[in-house]
Every structure is written in structure tokens, then in C-alpha cells.
C-alpha positions as protocol buffer text, in pm:
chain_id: "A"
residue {
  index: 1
  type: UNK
  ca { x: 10581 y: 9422 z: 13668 }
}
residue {
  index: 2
  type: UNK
  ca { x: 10770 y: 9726 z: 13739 }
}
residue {
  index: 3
  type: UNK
  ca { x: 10667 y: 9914 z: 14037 }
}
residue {
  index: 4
  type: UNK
  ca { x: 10696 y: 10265 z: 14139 }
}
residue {
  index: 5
  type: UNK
  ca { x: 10615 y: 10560 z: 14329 }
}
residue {
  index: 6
  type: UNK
  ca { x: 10559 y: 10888 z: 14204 }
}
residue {
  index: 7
  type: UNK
  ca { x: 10447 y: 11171 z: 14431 }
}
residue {
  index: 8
  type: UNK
  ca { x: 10324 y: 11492 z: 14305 }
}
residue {
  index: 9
  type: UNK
  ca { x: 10336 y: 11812 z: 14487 }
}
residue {
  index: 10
  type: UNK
  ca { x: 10080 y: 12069 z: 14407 }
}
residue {
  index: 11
  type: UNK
  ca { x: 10163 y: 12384 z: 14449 }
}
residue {
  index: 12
  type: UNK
  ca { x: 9908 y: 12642 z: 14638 }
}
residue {
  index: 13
  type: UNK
  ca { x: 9778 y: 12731 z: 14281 }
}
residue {
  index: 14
  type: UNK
  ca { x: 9802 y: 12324 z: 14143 }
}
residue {
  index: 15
  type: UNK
  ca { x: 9489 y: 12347 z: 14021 }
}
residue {
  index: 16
  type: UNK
  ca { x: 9519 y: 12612 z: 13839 }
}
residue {
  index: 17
  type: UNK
  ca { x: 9850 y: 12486 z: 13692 }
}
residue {
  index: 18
  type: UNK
  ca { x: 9695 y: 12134 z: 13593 }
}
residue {
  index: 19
  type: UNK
  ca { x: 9427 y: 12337 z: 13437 }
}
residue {
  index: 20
  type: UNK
  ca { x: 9686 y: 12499 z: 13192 }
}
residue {
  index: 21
  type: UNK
  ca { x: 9903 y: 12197 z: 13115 }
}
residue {
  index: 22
  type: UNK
  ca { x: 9552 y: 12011 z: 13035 }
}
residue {
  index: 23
  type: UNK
  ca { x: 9405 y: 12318 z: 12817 }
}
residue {
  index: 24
  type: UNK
  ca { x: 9730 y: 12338 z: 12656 }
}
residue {
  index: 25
  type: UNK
  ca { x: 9777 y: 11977 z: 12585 }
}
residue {
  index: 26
  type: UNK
  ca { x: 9440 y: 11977 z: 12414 }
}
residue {
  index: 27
  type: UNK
  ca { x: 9542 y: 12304 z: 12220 }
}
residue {
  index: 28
  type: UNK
  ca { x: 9850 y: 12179 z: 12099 }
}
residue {
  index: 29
  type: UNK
  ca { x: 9674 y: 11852 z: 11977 }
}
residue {
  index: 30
  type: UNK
  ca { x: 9396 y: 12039 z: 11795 }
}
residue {
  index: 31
  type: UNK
  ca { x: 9636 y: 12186 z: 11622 }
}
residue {
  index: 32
  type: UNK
  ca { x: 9817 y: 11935 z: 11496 }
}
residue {
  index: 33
  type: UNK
  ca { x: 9535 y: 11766 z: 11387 }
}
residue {
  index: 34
  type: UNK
  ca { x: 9478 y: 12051 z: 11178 }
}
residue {
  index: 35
  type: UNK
  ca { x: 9811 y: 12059 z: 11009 }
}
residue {
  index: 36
  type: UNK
  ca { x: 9797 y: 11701 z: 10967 }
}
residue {
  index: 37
  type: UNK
  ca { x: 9446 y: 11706 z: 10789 }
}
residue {
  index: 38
  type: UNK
  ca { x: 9551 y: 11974 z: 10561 }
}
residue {
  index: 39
  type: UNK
  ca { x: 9882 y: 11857 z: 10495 }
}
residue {
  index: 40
  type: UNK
  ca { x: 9673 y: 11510 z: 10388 }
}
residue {
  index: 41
  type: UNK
  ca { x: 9446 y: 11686 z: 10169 }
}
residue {
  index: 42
  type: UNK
  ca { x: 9714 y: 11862 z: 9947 }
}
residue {
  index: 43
  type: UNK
  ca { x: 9949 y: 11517 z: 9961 }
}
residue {
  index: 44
  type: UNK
  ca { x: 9677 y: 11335 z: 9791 }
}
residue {
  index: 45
  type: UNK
  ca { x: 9540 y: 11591 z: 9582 }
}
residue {
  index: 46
  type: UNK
  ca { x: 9145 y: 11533 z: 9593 }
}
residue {
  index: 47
  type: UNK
  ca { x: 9209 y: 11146 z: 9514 }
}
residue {
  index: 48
  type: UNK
  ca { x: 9065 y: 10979 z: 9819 }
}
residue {
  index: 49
  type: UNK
  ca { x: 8734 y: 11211 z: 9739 }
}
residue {
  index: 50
  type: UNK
  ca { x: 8722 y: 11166 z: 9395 }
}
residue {
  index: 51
  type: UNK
  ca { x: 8739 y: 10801 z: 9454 }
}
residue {
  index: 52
  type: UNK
  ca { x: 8478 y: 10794 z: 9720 }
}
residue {
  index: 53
  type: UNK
  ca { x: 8231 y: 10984 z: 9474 }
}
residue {
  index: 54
  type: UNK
  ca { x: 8283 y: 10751 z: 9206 }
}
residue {
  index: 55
  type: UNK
  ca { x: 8227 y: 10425 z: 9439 }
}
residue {
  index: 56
  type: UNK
  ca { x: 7944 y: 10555 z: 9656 }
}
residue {
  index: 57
  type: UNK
  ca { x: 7692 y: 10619 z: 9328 }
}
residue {
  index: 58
  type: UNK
  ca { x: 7672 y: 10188 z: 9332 }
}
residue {
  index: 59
  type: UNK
  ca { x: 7535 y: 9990 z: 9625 }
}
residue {
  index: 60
  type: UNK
  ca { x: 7831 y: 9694 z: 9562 }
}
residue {
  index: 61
  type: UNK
  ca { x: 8076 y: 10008 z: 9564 }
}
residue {
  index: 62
  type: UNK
  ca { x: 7978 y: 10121 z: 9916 }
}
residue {
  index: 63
  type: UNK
  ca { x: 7958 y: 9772 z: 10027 }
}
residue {
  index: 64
  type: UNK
  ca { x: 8330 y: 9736 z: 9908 }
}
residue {
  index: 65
  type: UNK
  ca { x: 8464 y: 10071 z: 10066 }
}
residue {
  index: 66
  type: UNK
  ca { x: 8311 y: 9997 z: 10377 }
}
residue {
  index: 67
  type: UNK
  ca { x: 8425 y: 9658 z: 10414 }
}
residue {
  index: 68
  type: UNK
  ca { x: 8771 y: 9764 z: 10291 }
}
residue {
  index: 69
  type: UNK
  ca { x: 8787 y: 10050 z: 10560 }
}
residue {
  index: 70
  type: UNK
  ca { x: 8667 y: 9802 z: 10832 }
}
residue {
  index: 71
  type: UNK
  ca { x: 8976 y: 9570 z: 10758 }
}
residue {
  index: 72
  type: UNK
  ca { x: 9220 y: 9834 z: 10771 }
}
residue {
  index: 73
  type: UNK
  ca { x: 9075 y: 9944 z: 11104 }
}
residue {
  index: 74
  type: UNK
  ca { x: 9101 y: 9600 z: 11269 }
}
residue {
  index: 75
  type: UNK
  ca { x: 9384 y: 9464 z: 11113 }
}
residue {
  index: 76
  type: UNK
  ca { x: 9602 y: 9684 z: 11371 }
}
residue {
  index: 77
  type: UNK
  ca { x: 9859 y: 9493 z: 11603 }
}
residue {
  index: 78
  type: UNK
  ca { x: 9655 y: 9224 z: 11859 }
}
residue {
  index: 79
  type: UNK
  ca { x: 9797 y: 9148 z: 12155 }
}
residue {
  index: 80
  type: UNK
  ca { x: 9907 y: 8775 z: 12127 }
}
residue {
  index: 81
  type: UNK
  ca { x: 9744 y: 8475 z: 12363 }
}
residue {
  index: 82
  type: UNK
  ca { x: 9966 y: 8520 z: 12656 }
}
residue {
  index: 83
  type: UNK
  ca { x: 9889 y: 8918 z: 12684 }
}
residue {
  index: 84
  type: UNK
  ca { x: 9490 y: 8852 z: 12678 }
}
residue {
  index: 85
  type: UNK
  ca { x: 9587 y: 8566 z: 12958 }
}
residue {
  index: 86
  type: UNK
  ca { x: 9779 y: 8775 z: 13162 }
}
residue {
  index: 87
  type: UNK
  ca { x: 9570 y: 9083 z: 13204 }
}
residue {
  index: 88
  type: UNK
  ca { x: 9241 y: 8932 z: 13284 }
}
């Protein structure tokens, strides 16, 4: 669809260089996923854990959960018909 060239010039040291934007990148997102956690476990207060005690002491409960948590992962955006079609 859209079409374009993109040259890269290394400098003598590129390697080096790439190797510090990629540590970095990964370093920046560890962090955040840090934050984010914490920030997720004061926001709810201890209420997803509490809940998961309470519904993993019963088999139907952990049946439940799971197949709760296994909807919300798949029901995420799917590419329509014509997407699938055109990529294969």
C-alpha cells in the first residue's frame, strides 16, 4: 500500500549506538511496567486478590474465573473478512 524507502546510516560506532537505544528502550519499558503494576495495586485496593481467594477455594469458581479471563482476552478487536483475505 504505501511504499517507502528509508536508509539508515550507521555511524563508525552504530553498533554500539543501536545497542543503547535497544537497552534503553527495554529500560524505560521495565519501568513503566513497574509504575503501572503498582499504581494498579493501590487503585484497586487488594480487591482483584481478595476476590481471586474467595473464588479459587471452589472448583465451579476457578472454572468461572478462568473462563471469564479467557473471554476478556479474546474478545479484543478482529480484523474483519476482507483484512484476513487480503494478507494471506
Amino acid at each position: 500500500m504505501f511504499e517507502s524507502e528509508l536508509e539508515i546510516e550507521l555511524s563508525p560506532d552504530g553498533e554500539t549506538e543501536l545497542a543503547a537505544f535497544v537497552l534503553g528502550g527495554i529500560g524505560i519499558f521495565l519501568i513503566g511496567i513497574h509504575y503501572a503494576g503498582s499504581h494498579l495495586q493501590k487503585i484497586t485496593g487488594g480487591f482483584f486478590q481478595k476476590l481471586l481467594t474467595k473464588v479459587s477455594g471452589h472448583p465451579i469458581g476457578m472454572f468461572a474465573a478462568g473462563a471469564t479471563l479467557g473471554f476478556m482476552i479474546r474478545s479484543g478487536r478482529r480484523p474483519n473478512q476482507q483484512q484476513v483475505l487480503s494478507n494471506t
